[in-house]
C-alpha positions in Angstrom: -14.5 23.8 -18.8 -17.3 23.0 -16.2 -19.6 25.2 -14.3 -20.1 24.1 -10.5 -23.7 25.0 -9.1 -24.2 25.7 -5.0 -27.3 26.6 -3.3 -25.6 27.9 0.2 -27.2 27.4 3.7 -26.9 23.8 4.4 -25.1 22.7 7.5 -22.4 20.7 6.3 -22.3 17.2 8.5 -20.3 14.2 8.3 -16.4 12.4 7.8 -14.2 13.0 5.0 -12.0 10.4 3.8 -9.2 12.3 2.6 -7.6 11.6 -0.4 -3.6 11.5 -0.8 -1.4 15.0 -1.3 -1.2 16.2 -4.4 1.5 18.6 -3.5 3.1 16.0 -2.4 2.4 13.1 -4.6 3.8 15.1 -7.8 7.8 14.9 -6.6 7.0 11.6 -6.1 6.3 10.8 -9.6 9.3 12.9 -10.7 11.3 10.9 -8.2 11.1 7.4 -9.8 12.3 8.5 -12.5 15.5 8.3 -10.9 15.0 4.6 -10.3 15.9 2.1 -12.9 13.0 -0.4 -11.9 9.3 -0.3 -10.6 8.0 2.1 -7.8 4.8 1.4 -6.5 2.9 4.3 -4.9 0.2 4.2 -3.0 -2.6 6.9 -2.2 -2.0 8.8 -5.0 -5.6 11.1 -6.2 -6.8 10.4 -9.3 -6.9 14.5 -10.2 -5.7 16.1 -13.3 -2.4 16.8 -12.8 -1.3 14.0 -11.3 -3.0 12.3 -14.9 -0.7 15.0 -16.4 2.0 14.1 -14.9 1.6 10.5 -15.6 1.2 11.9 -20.0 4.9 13.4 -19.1 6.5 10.2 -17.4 5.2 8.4 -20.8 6.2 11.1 -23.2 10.0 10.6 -21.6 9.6 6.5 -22.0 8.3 5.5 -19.0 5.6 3.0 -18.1 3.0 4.5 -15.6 -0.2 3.1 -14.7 -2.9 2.8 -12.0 -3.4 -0.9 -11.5 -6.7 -1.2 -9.3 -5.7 -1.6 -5.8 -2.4 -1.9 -6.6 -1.4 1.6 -6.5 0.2 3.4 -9.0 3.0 2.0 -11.3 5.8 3.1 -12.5 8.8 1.9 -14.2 11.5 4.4 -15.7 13.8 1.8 -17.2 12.8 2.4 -20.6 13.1 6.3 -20.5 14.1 7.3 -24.0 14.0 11.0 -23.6 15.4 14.2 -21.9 13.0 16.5 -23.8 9.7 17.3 -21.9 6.9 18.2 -24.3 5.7 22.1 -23.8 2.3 21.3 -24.1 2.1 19.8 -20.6 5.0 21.2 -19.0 2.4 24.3 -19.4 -0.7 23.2 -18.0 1.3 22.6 -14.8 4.4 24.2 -12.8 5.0 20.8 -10.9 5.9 19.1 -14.1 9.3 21.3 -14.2 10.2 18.2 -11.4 11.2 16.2 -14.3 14.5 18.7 -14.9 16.2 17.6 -11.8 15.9 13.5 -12.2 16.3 13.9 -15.8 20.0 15.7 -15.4 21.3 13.1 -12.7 20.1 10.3 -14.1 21.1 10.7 -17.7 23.2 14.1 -17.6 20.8 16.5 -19.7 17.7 17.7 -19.4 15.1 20.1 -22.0 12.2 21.1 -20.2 10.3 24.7 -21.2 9.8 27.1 -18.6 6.3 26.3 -16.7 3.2 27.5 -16.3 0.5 26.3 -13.9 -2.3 28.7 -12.2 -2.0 32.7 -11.9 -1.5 33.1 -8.7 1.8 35.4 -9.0 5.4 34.9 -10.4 7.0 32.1 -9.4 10.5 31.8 -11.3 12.4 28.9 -11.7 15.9 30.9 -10.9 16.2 28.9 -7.8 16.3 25.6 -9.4 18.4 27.2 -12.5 21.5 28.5 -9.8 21.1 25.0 -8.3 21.9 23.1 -11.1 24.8 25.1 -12.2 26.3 25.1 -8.8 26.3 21.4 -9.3 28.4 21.8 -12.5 25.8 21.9 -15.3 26.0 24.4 -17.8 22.9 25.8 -18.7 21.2 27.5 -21.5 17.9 29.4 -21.4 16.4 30.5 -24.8 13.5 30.3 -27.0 11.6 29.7 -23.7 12.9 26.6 -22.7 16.0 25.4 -19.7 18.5 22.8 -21.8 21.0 21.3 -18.9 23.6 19.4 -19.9 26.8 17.9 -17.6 29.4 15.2 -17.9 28.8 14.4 -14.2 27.4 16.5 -11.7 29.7 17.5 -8.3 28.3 17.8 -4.9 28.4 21.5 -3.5 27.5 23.7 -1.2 23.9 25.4 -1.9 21.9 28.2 -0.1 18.2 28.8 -0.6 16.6 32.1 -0.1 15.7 31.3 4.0 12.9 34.3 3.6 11.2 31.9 0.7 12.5 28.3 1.2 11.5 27.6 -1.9 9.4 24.2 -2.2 10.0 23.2 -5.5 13.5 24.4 -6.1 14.2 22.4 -2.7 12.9 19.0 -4.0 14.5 19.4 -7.9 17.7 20.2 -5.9 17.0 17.3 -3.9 16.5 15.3 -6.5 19.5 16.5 -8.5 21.9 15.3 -5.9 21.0 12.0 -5.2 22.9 11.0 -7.6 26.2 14.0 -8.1 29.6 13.2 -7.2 30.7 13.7 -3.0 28.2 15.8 -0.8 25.9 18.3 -1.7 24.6 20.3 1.3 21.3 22.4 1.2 20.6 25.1 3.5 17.7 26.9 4.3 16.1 24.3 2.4 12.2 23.5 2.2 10.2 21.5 5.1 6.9 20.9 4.0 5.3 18.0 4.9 5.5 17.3 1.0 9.1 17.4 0.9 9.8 15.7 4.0 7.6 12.3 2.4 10.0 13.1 -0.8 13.0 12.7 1.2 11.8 9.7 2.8 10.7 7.9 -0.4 14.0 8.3 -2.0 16.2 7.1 1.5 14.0 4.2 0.9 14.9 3.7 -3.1 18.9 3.8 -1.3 19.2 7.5 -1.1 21.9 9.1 1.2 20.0 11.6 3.1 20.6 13.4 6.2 18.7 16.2 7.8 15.3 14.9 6.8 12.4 16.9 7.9 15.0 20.3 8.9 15.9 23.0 7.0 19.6 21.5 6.4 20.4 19.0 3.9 23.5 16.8 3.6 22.7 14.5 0.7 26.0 12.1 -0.4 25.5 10.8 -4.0 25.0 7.6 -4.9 25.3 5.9 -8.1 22.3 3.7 -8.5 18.3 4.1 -6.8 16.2 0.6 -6.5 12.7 0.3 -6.4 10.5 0.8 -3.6 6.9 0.8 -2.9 5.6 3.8 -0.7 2.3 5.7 0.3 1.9 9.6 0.1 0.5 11.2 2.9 -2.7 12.9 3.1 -3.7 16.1 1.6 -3.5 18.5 4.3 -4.8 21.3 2.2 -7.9 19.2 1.0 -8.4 18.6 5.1 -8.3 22.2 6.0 -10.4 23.2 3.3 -13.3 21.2 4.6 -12.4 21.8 7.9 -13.1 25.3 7.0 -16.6 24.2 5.0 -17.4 22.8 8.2 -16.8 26.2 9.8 -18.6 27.9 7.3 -21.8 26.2 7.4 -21.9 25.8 11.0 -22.0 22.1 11.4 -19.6 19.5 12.1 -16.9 17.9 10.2 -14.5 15.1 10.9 -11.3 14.9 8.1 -9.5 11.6 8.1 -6.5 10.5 7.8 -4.7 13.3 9.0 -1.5 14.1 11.0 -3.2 17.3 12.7 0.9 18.1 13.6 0.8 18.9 9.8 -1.7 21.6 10.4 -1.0 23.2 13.7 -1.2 26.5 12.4 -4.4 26.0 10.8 -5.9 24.5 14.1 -4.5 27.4 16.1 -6.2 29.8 13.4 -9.6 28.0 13.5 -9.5 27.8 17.2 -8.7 31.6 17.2 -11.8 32.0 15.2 -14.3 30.3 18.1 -14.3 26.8 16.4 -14.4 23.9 18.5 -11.7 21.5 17.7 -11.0 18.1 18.7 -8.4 15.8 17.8 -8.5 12.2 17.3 -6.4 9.1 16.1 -5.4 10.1 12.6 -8.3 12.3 12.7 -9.7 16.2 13.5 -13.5 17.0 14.0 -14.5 20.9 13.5 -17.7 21.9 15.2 -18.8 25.5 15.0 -22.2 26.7 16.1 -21.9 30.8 15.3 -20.2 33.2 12.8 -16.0 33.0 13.3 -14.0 36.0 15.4 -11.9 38.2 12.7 -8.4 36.6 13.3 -5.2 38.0 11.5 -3.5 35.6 9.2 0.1 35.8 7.3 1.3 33.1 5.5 4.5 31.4 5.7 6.6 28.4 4.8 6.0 25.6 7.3 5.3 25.6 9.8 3.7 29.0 9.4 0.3 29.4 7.4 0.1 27.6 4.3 -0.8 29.6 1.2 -2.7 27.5 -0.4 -5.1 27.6 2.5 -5.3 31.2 2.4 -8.1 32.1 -0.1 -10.6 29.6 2.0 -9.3 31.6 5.3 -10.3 35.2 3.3 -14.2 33.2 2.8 -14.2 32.5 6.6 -12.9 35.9 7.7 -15.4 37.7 5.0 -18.3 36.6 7.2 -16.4 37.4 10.5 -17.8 39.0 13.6 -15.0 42.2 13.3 -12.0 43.4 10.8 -8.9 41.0 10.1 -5.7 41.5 8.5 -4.5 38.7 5.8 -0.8 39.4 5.0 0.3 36.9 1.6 4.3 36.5 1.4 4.6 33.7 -1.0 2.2 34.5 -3.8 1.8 38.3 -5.3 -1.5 37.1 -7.2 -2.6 34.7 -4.6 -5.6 38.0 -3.8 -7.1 37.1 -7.2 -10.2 35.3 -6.0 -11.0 38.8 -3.9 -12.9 40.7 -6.7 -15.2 37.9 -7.3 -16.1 37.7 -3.2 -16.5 41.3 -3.7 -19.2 40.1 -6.2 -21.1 38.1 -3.7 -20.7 40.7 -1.5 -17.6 40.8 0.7 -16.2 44.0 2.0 -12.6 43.2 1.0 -9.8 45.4 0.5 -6.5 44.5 -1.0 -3.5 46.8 -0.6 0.9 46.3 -0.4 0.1 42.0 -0.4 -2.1 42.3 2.6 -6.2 41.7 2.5 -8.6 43.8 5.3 -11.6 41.9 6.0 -14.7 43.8 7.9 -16.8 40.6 8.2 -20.5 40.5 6.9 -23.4 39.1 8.1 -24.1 37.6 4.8 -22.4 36.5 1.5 -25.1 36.2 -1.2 -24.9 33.8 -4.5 -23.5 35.0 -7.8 -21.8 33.9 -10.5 -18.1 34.0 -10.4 -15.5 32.9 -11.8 -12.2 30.6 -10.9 -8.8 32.1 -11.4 -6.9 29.1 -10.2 -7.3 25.6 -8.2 -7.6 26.9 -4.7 -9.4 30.7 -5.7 -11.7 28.2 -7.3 -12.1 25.9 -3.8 -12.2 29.0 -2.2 -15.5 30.1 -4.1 -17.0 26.7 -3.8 -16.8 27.4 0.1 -18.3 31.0 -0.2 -21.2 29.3 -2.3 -21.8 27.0 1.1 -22.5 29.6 3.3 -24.2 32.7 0.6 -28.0 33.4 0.3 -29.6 31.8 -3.4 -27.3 30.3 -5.7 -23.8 30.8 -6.5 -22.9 29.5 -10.3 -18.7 28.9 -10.2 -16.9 29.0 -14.2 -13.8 27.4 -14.8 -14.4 24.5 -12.2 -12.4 22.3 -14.3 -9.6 23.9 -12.5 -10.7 22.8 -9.3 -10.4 19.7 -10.7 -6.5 19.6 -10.6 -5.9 19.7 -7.5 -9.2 18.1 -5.7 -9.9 14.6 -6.0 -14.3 14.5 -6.7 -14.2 17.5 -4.5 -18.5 17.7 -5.2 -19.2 14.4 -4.7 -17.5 14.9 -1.1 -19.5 18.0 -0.2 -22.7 16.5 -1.7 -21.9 13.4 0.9 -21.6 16.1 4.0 -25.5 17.4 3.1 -24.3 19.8 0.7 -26.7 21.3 -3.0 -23.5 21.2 -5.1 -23.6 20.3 -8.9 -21.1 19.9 -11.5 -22.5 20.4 -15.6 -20.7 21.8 -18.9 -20.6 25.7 -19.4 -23.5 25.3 -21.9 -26.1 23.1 -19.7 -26.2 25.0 -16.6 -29.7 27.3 -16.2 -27.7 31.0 -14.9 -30.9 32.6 -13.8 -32.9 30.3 -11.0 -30.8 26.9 -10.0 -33.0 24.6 -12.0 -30.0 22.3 -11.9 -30.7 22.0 -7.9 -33.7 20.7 -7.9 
């Protein structure tokens, strides 16, 4: 593990080339394994679990490899294997992806049960009633899902519409690409992750209808090709240094973006006195004072993303006023709370809502990262605190943020990265 070093109070200045989604690039990867033959993706970040995920398209047989500007490459011809090793399919819940492809395509799947960050439960029953309702009979024991079925039939499926589960929505997805006759989803997922899934595998010869909407009529087909296809930008990496920008009151310009992605965000941010201006492909933040308390509850899209919400509880911890935070997707996602607490945030968490009474000032302390965006969300109260803020566990940070310090260092930011063991605690020697 790494220790990330801030001294806050810098105006942050600048453009941010974004890098590509990694919410969205990981059903990607589990996509071609559906294709027998090459896919070549482009914009993909080179962050640690999309390197995991590449360790589990290779433990299956798969050849995956980033070949300079050629993108990533992938070619699932040579899978040899329907058993996904436990040690990766725990560093990471996105790796349980694999399930869906691996039971069309070859009509059985092992993979264990996943883990990932702490942010809450987050059961795999979803994907589990999918797959039998599709005709697979399935066995769950000694921690582990084994899948197994002759030839999968298209049905009729209905997803929880208060959750519209992303990831059961894309391994169903994937799943029926390939079944017998039509399989219809409702209520199904419509991030703009899954939407770029859906697209990618129309491309590779899919038969998809409803793309982008919360129904799904997907008619089987009995081979994919190969395709080559670019993920779109990481619209949680945009809004996080939207909100830096925010933060530190200077001005920030994300690129590429499709700000119709983020319209909630916007709306929020321009609730919050930010000036906002939109661009080709582009959003600049300006801000010039502290934010207006604005009450936030997240939602699938197009409501407030979760991921984004630790970042919104920094900006509303320095609010002018009190502001409500409601989380419905995550029971844990609160976890970064205590240590803003630390840095002195008047936060309190009750019944999956936050209340924020905004503070003049956060000051530096060391904390500590629970998960990837808790740990983002710290880097961004380090911005904005008094003295120096000392962040453990930023290897985390590191799976879902593509050189997230090098970035901030490039907008003006004092933001170092060092091992646990070579970072001074007491006086932010490592700043100078």
């Amino acid at each position: 593990m790494s220790r990330i070093a801030i001294e806050g109070g810098v105006p942050l200045n600048g453009t941010v080339r974004l890098s590509g989604s990694k919410n969205g690039s990981l059903p990607l990867l589990a996509a071609s394994l559906l294709v027998d033959g090459e896919v070549v993706l482009h914009n993909i970040p080179h962050i640690r679990d999309i390197r995991t995920m590449i360790q589990m398209l290779r433990a299956l047989g798969a050849r995956a490899e980033f070949r300079d500007d050629a993108g990533l490459v992938i070619d699932s011809s040579s899978v040899n294997s329907v058993r996904a090793p436990y040690d990766l399919v725990r560093r990471m819940r996105g790796s349980f992806y694999v399930a869906g492809p691996l039971l069309a395509r070859f009509g059985e799947a092992h993979v264990p049960l996943p883990g990932g960050c702490v942010i809450g439960s987050r059961p795999v029953d979803f994907h589990i009633k999918g797959f039998k309702a599709l005709g697979a009979e399935v066995e769950e024991k000694h921690g582990a899902m084994h899948a197994r079925a002759e030839r999968l039939r298209g049905t009729r499926i209905y997803m929880d519409p208060r959750l519209r589960s992303v990831g059961a929505t894309v391994n169903l997805m994937l799943t029926a690409t390939m079944a017998e006759g039509t399989t219809v989803v409702e209520n199904a997922s419509r991030e703009p992750e899954v939407v770029c899934c859906q697209q990618l595998l129309a491309a590779c010869g899919a038969d998809i209808q409803g793309i982008g909407t919360t129904t799904l009529t997907i008619t089987g087909v009995e081979r994919l090709h190969g395709v080559e296809w670019t993920a779109i930008s990481d619209r949680m990496e945009a809004g996080t240094f939207l909100i830096a920008g925010a933060l530190t009151r200077g001005e920030v310009t994300v690129e590429p973006v499709d700000a119709e992605h983020m319209a909630m965000v916007l709306d929020v941010l321009d609730q919050a006195g930010c000036d906002i201006r939109l661009g080709e492909n582009a959003v600049t933040l300006r801000m010039d004072d502290r934010p207006n308390a604005v009450d936030v509850m997240t939602a699938p899209f197009p409501g407030y993303p979760t991921d984004l919400q630790p970042n919104t509880g920094v900006l509303m911890s320095i609010a002018r006023g009190t502001s409500v935070i409601e989380e419905t997707i995550f029971d844990a996602r609160f976890n970064y709370v205590d240590e803003l607490i630390r840095m002195g945030a008047d936060v309190r968490v009750m019944d999956g809502a936050a209340i924020f009474k905004g503070v003049p000032q956060l000051s530096g302390a060391p904390v500590v990262a629970t998960d990837i965006r808790a740990g983002a969300a710290l880097i961004l109260a380090g911005l904005v605190a008094d003295g120096v803020t000392e962040i453990s566990g930023g290897t985390l940070v590191d799976r879902g943020y593509e050189d997230i310090t090098g970035k901030l260092s490039a907008l003006g930011a004092r933001i170092e990265t060092a091992p646990e063991a070579d970072l001074e605690t007491s006086n932010g020697e490592c700043l100078a």
